[in-house]
Phi, psi and omega in degrees: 000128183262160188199156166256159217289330139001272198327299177071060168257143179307138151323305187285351194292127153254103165344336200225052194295347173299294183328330186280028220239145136270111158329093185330183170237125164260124197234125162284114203232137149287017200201084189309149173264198158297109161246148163288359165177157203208137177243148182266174160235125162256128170273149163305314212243032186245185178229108180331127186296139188298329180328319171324289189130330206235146189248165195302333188291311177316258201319016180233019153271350160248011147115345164322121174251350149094033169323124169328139160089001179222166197220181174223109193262141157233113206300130163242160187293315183219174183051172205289181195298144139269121168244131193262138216212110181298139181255350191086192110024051212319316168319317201248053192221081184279172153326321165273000192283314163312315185295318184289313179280341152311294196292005165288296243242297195305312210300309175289004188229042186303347187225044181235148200229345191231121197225153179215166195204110184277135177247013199311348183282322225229014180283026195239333173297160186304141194287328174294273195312358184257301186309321187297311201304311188282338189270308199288328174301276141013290213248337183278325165233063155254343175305140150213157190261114156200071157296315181288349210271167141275345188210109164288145180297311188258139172322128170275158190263127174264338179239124173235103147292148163235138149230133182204078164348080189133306208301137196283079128061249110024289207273352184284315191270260181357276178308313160318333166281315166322312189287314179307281174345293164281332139329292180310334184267327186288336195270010158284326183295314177275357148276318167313318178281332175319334225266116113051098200275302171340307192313314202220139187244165181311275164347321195275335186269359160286326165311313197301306198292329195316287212294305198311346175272350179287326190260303180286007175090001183259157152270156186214129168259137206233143200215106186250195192278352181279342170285343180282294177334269164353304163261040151096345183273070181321336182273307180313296195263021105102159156295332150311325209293338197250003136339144168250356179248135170329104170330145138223159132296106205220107195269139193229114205240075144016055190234140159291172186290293174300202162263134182305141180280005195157170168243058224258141152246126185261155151221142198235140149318155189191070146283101176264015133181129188244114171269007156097034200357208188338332185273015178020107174323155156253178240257091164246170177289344169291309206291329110042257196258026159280015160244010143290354174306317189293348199284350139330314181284261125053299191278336179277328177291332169313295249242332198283322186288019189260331199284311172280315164283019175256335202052070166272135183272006192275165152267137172222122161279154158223166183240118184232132195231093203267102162198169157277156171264057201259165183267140187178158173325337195248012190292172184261118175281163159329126165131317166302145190237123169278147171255136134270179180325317163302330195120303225295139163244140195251113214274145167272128177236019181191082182317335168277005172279009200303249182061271206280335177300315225255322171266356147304323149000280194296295181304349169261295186307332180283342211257306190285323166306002191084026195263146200272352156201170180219129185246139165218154191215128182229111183275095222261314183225143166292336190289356179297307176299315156335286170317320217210338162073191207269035180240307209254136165250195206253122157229141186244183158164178182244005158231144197271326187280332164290275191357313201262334161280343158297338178263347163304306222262003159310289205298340142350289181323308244037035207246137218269156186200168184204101198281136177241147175281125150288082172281099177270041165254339163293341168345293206287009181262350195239050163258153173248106160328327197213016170215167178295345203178161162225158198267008182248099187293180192269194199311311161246231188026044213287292173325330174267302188306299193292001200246334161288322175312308221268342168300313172308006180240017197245318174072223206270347196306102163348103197250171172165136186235130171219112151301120163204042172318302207285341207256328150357299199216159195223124189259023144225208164239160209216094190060229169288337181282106184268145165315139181089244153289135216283306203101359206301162181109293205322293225267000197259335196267353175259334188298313186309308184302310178292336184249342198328115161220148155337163210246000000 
């Protein structure tokens, strides 16, 4: 990756620093080893294990009530720390409930490096979901990005016991392959968007997919501008024009061992930093966190590295539609009329609106492979955010059984989504005096008018769309969802991916 000497980016910055991480042993045991700390799962309506120490009259003298979410240390004279870490409810203390009292457990023990954890509360759930669950809590929150730091904050965790009586074993250490798979892939997704935008520019995240299709089994296609030029793609380049780094496109390809079961197409937005060209962004803290634009593409490049060891039987393309968005003498203005890849030409009334520009494109190429549906994740409007605050993200579409499987494989996820209606009597807010469509609607609804631009590049072809402005990044940590970047998207789009098949 080239750079100017200015930058001063370290030698050692990889985009992807979770790959350099060792992967911890997550071991199912009837028996804890030597540990730096050994956490219990406590119910509201349960009776604390004696391994503890402490009967519910303590601990509820020490204000634990053993609430979701919450936890308690207790200092010991020798051998490890002990915690105690609330479960709710028993009755409602599901899979994701397991997943929050693992990252419960990570979240209190930040400077232990070898952690065990009784789950004996939680032994009656299915085991393969009880294993994804202990994995995926486990590995989304201990992540951290601190590749730039000189002194990480937090110990990498090399060990996690789990006990849980009764529970098989076998089906567990299954789901625990699972939970590794996906996880790892969402936290790719979140060093990529964490990474710095000098650091990683369109051309560099066309590198990253080079080597990750190289390790993970996909193909990867690299699209530069003279090639865009060629197919046409007037919305990419643009949103380009006031860039000093080069577009890409970066097409990403998929086949199962068999014959495929489906065509699923992804497209992911890939602003990899948008100051809102002309229409200039103020110096606020979103503006910021605009080198989060890209976690569309990122979470759809995330996900393609899930598909062969997951064994999904669908074909899947993606699309990444990669560039910065800046303001400079050659930038594309108010005023302006774009062609895309289809003929539609588009009067530009807001240059912060690229978005939707860069990914018509994509949605007209994914439409021309044939594909039997296409989801594309954007972090697209604020008003999305607005709407729905930074926990939910927005989903539209023009067919409801794909909608309702994006939203089967959210709740899958845990990943929270809310279908808003493509009301097309709002159309006529994206109409142009001098063009086929313009990329900007009226005052409100911001979120159904882009989700209507993008519908006019899709035809009859089965859509889902997910805004996922609000939900990209998390400014503390939150459970498993570590500060900064989420990942979201990642585990909905494997999920998705994995059961897919054709009509």
């Amino acid at each position: 990756m080239t750079h100017d000497s200015y930058k001063l980016i370290p030698d050692s910055f990889t985009p992807v620093p979770s790959l350099l991480h060792t992967e911890p042993a997550l071991d199912w045991v009837e028996a804890f080893g030597q540990l730096d700390a050994l956490g219990v799962l406590i119910t509201t309506d349960g009776q604390p294990p004696a391994a503890l120490g402490l009967d519910r009259g303590a601990l509820e003298r020490a204000g634990f009530t053993a609430a979701a979410g919450t936890s308690l240390v207790v200092p010991t004279a020798d051998g490890p720390i002990m915690v105690a870490v609330g479960g709710g409810a028993a009755g409602g203390l599901g899979a994701h409930g397991l997943r929050d009292a693992v990252a419960t457990l990570m979240r209190a023990t930040p400077r232990h490096a070898r952690v065990g954890f009784d789950v004996s509360a939680a032994a009656s759930l299915d085991a393969g979901a009880l294993g994804q669950a202990v994995a995926e809590g486990a590995l989304l929150a201990r992540y951290r990005y601190d590749v730039l730091r000189g002194n990480p904050r937090d110990v990498p965790l090399s060990l996690l016991q789990v006990r849980a009586p009764g529970v098989d074993a076998a089906a567990a250490a299954e789901g625990v392959a699972v939970g590794r798979v996906t996880a790892r892939a969402t936290n790719i997704s979140r060093d990529l968007c964490n990474a710095p935008p000098s650091h990683l520019t369109a051309a560099g995240l066309g590198a990253v997919a080079r080597d990750l299709g190289e390790r993970y089994g996909f193909r990867v296609e690299e699209f530069g501008k003279e090639e865009l030029i060629g197919l046409r793609c007037g919305g990419l380049l643009g949103v380009n024009a006031g860039s000093a780094q080069e577009p890409r496109m970066i097409k990403l390809s998929f086949e199962p061992g068999g014959e495929p079961s489906g065509h699923l197409g992804m497209v992911g937005k890939g602003i990899m930093y948008d100051s809102g060209g002309v229409s200039l962004k103020p110096s606020d803290p979103m503006h910021l966190l605009m080198k989060m634009d890209m976690g569309g593409a990122a979470s759809v490049l995330a996900s393609f590295t899930a598909l062969r060891e997951l064994g999904a039987t669908a074909a899947a393309t993606g699309f990444l539609m990669c560039t910065d968005n800046m303001p400079a003498g050659s930038a594309y203005k108010l005023g302006d009329v774009l062609t895309a890849r289809n003929g539609t030409t588009i009067e530009v009334k807001n240059t912060d609106a690229e978005g939707r520009l860069v990914m018509c494109d994509a949605l007209t190429l994914a439409v021309e492979e044939g594909v039997d549906a296409v989801v594309d994740v954007a972090t697209l409007t604020g008003a999305a955010l607005m709407a729905l605050g930074p926990r939910t993200a927005a989903l539209f579409g023009n067919d409801q059984p794909l909608v309702d499987e994006v939203r089967a494989s959210a709740a899958r996820a845990d990943e929270q989504v809310w279908q808003l209606p493509l009301e097309h009597k709002y159309r006529d807010q994206l109409d142009s005096d001098i063009a086929d469509i313009s990329n900007l609607g009226g005052k409100y609804a911001g979120a159904t008018t882009a989700a209507l631009f993008l519908a006019e590049f899709v035809g009859d072809t089965p859509w889902a769309h997910l805004d996922i402005s609000g939900t990209m990044q998390s400014d503390n940590d939150d459970g498993w969802r570590s500060k900064g970047a989420t990942g979201f998207a990642t585990r909905i789009l494997i999920d998705l991916a994995r059961g897919f098949s054709g009509p």
